[in-house]
C-alpha positions as a LaTeX table, in Angstrom:
\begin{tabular}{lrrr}
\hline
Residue & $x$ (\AA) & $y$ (\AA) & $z$ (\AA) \\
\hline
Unk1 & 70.82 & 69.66 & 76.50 \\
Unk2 & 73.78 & 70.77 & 78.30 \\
Unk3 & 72.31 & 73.24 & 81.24 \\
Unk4 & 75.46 & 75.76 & 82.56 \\
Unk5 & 75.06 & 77.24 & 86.11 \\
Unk6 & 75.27 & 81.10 & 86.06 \\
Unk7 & 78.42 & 82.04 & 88.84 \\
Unk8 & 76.43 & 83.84 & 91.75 \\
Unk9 & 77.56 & 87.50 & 91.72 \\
Unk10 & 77.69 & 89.22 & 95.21 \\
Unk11 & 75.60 & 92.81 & 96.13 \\
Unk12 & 77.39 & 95.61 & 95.84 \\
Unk13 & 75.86 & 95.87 & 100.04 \\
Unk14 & 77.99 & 92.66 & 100.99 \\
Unk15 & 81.17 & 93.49 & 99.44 \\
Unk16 & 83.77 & 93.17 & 102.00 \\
Unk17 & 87.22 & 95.10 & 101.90 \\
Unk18 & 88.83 & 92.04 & 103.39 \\
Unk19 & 87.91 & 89.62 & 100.99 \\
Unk20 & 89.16 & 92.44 & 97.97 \\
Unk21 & 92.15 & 92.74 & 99.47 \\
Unk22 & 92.51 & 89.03 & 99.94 \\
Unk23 & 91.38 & 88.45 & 96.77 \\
Unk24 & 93.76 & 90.58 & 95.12 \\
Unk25 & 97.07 & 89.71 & 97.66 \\
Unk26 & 97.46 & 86.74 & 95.43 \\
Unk27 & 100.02 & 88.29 & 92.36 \\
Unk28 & 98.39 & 86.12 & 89.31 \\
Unk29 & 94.99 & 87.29 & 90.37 \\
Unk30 & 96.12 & 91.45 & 90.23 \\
Unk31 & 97.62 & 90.57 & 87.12 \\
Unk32 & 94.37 & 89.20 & 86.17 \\
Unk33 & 92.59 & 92.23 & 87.47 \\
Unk34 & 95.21 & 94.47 & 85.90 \\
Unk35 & 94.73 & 92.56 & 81.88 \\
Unk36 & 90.89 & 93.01 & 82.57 \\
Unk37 & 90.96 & 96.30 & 83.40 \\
Unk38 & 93.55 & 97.39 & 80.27 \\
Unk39 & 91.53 & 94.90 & 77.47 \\
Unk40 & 87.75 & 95.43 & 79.02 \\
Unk41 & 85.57 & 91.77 & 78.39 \\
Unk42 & 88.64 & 88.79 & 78.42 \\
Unk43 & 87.63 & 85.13 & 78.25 \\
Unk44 & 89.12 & 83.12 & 81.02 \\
Unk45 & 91.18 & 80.65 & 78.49 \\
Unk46 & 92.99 & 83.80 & 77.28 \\
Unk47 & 94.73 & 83.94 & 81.04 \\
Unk48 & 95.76 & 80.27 & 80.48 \\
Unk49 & 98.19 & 81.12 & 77.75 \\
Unk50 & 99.23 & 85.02 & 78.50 \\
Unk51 & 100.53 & 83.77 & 82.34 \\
Unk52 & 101.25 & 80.12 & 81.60 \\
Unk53 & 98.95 & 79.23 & 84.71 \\
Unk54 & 96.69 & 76.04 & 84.38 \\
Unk55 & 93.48 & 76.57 & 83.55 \\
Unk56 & 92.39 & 74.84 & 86.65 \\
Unk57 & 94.54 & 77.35 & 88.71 \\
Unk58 & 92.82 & 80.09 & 86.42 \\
Unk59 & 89.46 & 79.09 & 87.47 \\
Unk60 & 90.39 & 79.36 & 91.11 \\
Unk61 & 91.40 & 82.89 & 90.96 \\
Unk62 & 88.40 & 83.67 & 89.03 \\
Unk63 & 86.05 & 81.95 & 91.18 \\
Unk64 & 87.91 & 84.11 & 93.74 \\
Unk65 & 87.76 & 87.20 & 92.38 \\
Unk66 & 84.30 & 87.13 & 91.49 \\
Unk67 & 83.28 & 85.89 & 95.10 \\
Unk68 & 84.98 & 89.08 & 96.26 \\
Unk69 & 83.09 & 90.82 & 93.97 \\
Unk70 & 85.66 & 92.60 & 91.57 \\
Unk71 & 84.89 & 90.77 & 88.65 \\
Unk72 & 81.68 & 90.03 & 87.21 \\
Unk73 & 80.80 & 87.01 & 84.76 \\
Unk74 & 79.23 & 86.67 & 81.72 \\
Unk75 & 78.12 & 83.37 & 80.13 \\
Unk76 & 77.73 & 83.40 & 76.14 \\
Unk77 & 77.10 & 79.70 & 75.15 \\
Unk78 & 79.57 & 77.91 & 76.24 \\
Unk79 & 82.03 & 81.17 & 76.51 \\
Unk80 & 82.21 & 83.17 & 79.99 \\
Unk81 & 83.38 & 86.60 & 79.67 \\
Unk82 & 84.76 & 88.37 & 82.53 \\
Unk83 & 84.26 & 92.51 & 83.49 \\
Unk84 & 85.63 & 94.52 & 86.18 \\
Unk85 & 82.93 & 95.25 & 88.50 \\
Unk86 & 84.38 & 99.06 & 88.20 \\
Unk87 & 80.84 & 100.95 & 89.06 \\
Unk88 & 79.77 & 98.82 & 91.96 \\
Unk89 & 83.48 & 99.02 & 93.40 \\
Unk90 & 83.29 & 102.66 & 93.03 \\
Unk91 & 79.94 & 102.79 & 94.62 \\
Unk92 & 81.20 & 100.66 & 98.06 \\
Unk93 & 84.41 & 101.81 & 97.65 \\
Unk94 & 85.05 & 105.37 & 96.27 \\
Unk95 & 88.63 & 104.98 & 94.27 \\
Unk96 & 89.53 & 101.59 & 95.55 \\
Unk97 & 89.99 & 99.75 & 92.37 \\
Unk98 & 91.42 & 103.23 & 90.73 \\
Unk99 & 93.85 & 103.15 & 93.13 \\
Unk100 & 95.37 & 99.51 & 93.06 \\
Unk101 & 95.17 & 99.64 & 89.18 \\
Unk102 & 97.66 & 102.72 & 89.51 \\
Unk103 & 99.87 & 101.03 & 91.89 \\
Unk104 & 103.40 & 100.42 & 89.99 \\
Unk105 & 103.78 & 96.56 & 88.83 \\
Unk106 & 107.16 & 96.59 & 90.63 \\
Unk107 & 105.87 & 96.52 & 93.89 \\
Unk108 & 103.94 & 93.09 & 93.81 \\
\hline
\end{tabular}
């Protein structure tokens, strides 16, 4: 039997507006953001193919992102589907995430 870890998910209480903005300074992660925020639930794989990034490199940024705590994971057999972490952003951070996601694409 093949036992998967679950990815730790940060409180809401220790997010840190450093580590979001770090997080998202990196352009292939806000474009990650950005897709998960347009489609809802994505599967990491998906990222692989839609910004030609290795899915090594894709793990990374996810792993970073969720760390931050903007996205949240969830594991499905051997799928893991990722979620903005919209409500507990807005809860910490009232309009954060509303307001990067309406940031023009043509400044980053």
């Amino acid at each position: 039997m093949i036992h998967m870890r679950i990815p730790n998910h940060p409180s809401v209480e220790s997010f840190q507006l450093s580590k979001i903005f770090h997080a998202l300074s990196e352009p292939n992660r806000l474009r990650i953001v950005r897709s998960i925020a347009s489609k809802g639930e994505e599967v990491c794989t998906y990222y692989s193919y839609e910004f030609n990034i290795a899915k090594s490199t894709v793990s990374h940024h996810i792993k970073t992102l969720r760390e931050a705590g903007i996205i949240k994971v969830r594991v499905d057999g051997s799928q893991h589907f990722y979620s903005i972490r919209m409500e507990d952003l807005n809860n910490r951070f009232p309009g954060l995430m509303e307001t990067i996601l309406s940031i023009n694409s043509e400044f980053y």
